[in-house]
C-alpha positions as CSV (number, residue, x, y, z in Angstrom):
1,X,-21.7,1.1,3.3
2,X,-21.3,4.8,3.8
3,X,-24.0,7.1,4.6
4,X,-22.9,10.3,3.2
5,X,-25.6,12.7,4.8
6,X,-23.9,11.0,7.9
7,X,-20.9,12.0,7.0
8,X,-21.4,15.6,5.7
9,X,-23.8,16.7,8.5
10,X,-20.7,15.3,11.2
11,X,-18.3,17.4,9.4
12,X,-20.8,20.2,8.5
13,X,-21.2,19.9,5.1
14,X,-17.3,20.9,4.2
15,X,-16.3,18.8,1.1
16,X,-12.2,19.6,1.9
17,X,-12.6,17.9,5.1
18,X,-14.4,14.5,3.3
19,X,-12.0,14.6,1.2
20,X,-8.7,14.6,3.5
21,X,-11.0,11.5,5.4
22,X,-11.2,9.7,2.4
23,X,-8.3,10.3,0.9
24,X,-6.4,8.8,4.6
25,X,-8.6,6.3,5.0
26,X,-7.3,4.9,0.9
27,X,-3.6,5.4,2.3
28,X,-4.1,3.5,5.2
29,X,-6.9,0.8,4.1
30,X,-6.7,0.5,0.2
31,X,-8.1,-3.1,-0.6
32,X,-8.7,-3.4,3.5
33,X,-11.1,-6.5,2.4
34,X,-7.9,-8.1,0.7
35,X,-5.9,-7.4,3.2
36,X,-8.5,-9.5,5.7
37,X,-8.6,-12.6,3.6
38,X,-4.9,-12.8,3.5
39,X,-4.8,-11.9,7.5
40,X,-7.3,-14.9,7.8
41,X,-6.1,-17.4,5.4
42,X,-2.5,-17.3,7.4
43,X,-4.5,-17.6,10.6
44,X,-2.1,-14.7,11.7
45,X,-4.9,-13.8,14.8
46,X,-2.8,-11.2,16.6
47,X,-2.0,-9.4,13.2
48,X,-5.8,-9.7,12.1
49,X,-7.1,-8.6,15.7
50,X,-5.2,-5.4,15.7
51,X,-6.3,-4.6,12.2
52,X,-10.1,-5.3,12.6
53,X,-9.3,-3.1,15.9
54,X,-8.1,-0.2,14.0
55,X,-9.9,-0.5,10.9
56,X,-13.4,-0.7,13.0
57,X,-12.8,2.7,15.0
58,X,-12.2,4.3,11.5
59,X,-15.3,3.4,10.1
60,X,-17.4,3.8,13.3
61,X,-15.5,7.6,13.8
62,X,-17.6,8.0,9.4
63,X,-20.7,6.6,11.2
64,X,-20.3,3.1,9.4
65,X,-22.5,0.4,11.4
66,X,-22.5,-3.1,8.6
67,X,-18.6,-3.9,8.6
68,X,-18.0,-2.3,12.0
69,X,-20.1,-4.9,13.4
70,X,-18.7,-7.7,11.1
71,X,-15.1,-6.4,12.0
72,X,-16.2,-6.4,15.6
73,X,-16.9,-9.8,15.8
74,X,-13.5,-11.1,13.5
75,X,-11.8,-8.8,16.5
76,X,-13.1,-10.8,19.2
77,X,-12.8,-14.6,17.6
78,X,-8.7,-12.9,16.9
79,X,-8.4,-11.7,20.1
80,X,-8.9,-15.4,21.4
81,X,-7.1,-16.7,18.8
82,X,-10.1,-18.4,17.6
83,X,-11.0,-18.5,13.7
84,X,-13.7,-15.8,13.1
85,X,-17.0,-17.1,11.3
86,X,-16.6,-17.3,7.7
87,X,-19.6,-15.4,7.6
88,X,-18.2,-12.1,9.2
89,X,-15.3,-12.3,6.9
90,X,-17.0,-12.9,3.8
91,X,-20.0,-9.5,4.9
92,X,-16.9,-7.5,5.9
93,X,-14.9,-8.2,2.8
94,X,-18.5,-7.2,0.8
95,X,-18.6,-4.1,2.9
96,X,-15.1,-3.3,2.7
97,X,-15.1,-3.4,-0.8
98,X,-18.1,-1.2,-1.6
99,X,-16.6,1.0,1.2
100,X,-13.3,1.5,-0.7
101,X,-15.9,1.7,-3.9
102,X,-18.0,4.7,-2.7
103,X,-15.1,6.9,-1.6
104,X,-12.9,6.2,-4.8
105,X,-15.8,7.4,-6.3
106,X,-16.3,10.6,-4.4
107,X,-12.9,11.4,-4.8
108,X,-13.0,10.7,-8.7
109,X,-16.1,13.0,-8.9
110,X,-14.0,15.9,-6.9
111,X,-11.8,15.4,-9.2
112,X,-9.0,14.5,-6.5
113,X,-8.3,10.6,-7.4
């Protein structure tokens, strides 16, 4: 989940700025949680290690702890082309989701999405 006095004090306070995150993070990670299952469900471990990879250093540079740390863990079970624990997948694909939730929403609110 975001923390949005996180995010505006990192970028301080300039709305144009959260919006061109958001709005690149949605290009490059729209239904991210989706995209995980499928990763996972075709046991495709080099595919889903670079994605959890990628996907956890953009939410760690927004301050996000909850999926990093789930996607953390899928990245290293990948990495070793080891199934991750159903468990990190189903608490990332929670937090992913309400991730993709909270900025859709900003961006609605700025009237930008």
């Amino acid at each position: 989940m975001l923390d949005f006095n996180t995010i505006k004090e990192m970028v301080d306070d300039d709305n144009d700025v959260i919006v061109a995150l958001f709005t690149t993070y949605l290009e490059d990670y729209l239904e991210a949680g989706n995209k995980l299952l499928n990763l996972t469900d075709s046991q495709d471990w080099q595919a889903l290690f670079l994605y959890c990879h990628s996907l956890k250093g953009t939410l760690k540079i927004l301050g996000e702890g909850i999926a990093s740390q789930h996607l953390e863990n899928i990245e290293h079970a990948s990495r070793d082309n080891q199934a991750p624990e159903q468990t990190d997948i189903d608490a990332a694909k929670q937090q992913l989701d309400t991730i993709q939730s909270q900025m859709q929403h900003y961006l609605v609110e700025e009237g930008v999405y």
